[in-house]
Backbone as a chain_set.jsonl record, in Angstrom:
{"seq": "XXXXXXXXXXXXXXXXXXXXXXXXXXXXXXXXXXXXXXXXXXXXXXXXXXXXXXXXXXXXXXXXXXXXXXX", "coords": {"N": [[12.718, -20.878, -13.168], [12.209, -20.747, -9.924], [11.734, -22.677, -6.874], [10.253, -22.489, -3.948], [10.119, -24.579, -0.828], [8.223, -24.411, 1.93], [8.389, -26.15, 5.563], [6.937, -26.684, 7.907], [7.24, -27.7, 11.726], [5.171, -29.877, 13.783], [3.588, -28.771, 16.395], [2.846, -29.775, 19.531], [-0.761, -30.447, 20.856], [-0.972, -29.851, 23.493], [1.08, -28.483, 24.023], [2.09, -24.914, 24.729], [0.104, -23.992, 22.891], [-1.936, -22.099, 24.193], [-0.007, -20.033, 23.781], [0.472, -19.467, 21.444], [-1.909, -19.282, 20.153], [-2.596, -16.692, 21.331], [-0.633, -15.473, 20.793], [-1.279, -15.111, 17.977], [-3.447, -14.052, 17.5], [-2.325, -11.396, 18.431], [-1.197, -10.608, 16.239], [-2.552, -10.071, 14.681], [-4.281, -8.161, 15.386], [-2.162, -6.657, 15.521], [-1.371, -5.998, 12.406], [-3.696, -5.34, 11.48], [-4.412, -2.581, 12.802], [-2.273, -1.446, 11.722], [-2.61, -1.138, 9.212], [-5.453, 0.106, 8.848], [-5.053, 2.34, 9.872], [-2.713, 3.772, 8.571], [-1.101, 6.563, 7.768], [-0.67, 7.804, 5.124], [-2.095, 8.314, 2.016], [-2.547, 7.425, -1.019], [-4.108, 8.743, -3.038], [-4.709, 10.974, -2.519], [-2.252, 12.412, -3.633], [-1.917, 12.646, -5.852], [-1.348, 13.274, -9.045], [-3.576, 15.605, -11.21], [-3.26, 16.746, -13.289], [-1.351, 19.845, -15.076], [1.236, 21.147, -12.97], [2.739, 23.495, -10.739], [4.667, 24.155, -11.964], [5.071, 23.781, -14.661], [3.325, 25.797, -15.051], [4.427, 27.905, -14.447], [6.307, 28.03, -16.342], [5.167, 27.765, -19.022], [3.008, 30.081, -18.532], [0.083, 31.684, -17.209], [-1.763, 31.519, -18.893], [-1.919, 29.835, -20.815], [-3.034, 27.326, -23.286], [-3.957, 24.098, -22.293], [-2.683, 21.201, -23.434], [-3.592, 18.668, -25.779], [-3.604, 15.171, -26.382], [-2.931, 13.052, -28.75], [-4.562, 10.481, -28.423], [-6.81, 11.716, -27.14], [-8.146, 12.831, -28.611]], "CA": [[11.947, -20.418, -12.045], [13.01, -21.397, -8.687], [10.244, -23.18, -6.213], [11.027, -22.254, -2.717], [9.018, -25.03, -0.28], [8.678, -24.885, 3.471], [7.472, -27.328, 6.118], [6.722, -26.104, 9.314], [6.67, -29.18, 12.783], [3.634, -29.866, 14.485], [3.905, -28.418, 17.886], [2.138, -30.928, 20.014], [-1.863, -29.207, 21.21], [-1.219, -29.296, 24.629], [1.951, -27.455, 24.473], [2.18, -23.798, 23.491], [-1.058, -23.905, 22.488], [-2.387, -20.993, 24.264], [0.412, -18.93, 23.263], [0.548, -20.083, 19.879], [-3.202, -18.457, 19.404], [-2.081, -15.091, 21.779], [0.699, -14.932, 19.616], [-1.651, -15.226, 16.483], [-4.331, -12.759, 18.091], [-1.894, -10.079, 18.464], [-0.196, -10.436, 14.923], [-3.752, -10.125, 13.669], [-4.673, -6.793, 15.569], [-1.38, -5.464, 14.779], [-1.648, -6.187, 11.141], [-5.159, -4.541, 11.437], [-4.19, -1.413, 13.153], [-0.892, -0.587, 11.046], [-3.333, -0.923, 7.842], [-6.312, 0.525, 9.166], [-4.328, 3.5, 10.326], [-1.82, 4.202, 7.532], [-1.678, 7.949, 7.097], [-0.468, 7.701, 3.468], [-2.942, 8.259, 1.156], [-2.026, 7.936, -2.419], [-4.765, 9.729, -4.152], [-4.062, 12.273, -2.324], [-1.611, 12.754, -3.851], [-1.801, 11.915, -7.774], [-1.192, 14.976, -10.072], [-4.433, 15.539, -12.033], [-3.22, 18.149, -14.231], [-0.654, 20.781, -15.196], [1.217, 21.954, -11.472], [2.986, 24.866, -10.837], [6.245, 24.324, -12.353], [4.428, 24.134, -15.998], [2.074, 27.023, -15.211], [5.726, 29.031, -14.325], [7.299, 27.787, -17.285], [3.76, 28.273, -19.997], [1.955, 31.101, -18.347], [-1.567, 31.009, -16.678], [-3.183, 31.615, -20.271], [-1.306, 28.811, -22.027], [-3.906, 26.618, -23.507], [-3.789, 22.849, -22.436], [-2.237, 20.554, -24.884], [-4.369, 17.588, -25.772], [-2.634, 13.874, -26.46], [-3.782, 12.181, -30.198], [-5.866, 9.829, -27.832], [-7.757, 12.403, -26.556], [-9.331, 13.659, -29.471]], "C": [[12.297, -21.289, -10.846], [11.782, -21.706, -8.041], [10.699, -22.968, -4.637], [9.778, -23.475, -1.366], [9.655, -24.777, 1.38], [8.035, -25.498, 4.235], [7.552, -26.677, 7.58], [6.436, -27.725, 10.293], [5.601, -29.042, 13.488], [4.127, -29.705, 15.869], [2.2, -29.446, 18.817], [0.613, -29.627, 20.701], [-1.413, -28.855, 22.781], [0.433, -28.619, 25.2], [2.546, -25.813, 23.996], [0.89, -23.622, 22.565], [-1.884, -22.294, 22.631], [-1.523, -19.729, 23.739], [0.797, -18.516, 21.916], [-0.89, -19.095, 19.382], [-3.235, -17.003, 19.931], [-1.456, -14.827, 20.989], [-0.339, -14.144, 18.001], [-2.463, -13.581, 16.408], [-3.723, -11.113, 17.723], [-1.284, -9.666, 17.287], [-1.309, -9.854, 14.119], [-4.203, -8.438, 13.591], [-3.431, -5.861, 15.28], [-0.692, -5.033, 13.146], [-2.495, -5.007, 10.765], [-4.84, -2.613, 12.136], [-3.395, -0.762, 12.406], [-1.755, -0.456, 9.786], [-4.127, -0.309, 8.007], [-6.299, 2.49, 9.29], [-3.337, 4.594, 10.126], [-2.011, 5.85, 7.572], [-1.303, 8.184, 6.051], [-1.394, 7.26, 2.439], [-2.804, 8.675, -0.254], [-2.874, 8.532, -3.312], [-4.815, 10.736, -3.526], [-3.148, 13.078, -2.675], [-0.898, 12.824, -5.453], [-2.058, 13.128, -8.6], [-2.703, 14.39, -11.495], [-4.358, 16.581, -13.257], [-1.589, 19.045, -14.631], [-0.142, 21.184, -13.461], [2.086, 22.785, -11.799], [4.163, 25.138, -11.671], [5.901, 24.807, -14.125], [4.428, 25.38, -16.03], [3.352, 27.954, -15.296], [5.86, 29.273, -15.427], [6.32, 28.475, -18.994], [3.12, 29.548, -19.308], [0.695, 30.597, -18.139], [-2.873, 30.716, -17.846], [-2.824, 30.439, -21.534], [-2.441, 27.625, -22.427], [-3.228, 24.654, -23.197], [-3.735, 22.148, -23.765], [-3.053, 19.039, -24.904], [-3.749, 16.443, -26.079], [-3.593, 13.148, -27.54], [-4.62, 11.377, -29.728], [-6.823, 10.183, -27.235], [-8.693, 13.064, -27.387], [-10.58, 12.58, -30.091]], "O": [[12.639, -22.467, -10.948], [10.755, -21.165, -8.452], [11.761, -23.517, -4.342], [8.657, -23.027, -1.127], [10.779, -24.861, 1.875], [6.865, -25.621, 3.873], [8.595, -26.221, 8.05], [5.736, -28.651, 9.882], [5.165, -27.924, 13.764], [4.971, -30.438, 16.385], [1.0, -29.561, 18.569], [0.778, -28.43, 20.938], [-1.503, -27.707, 23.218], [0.805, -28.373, 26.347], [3.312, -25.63, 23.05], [0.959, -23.027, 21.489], [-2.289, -21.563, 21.728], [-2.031, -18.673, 23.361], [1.3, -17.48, 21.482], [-0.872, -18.337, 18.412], [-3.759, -16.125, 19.246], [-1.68, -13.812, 20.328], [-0.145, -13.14, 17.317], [-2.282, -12.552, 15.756], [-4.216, -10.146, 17.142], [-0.844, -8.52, 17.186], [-1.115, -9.247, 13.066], [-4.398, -7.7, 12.626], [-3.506, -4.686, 14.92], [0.115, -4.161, 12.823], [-2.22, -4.044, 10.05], [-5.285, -1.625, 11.552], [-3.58, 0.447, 12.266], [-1.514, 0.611, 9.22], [-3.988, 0.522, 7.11], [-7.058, 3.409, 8.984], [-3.059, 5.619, 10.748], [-3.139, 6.307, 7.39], [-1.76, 9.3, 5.802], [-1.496, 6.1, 2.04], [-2.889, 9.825, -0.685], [-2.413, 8.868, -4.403], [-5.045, 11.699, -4.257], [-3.047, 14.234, -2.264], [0.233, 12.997, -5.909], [-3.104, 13.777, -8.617], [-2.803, 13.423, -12.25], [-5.267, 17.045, -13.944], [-0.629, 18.408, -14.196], [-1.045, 21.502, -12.687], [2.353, 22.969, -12.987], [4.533, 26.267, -11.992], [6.32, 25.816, -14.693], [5.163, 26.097, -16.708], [3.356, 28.78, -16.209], [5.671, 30.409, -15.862], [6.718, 29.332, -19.782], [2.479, 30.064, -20.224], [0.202, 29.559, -18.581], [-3.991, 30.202, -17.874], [-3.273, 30.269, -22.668], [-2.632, 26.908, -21.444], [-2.283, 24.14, -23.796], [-4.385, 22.334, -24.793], [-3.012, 18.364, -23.876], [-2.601, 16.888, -26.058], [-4.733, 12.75, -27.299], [-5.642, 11.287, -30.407], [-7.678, 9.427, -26.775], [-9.713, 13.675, -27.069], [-11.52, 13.035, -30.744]]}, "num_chains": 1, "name": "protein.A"}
């Protein structure tokens, strides 16, 4: 297993300071907006069943098949 370390320098307070926390500010709200705002919604989209390709392939009267852990 590999250990990867990193050290970041101390930027002195009174320099870069203010833009050091603008900087932070805006990383924060655009963090927050791109997540907030996602339009990809994966249960929207999660097959609960038999879809059409089956139903083609079995017919609409084909009885669901049950799985040995289901009984």
């Amino acid at each position: 297993m590999a250990l990867i370390e990193t050290h970041s320098l101390p930027v002195p307070a009174e320099v870069g300071h203010v833009s050091g926390v603008v900087s932070e500010v805006k990383g924060f709200w655009k963090r927050f907006f791109a997540t907030a705002f996602n339009p990809y919604r994966p249960e929207l989209h999660y097959m609960r069943g038999p879809g059409p390709a089956w139903r083609a392939k079995h017919g609409m009267d084909a009885p669901p098949r049950l799985k040995p852990r289901d009984l």
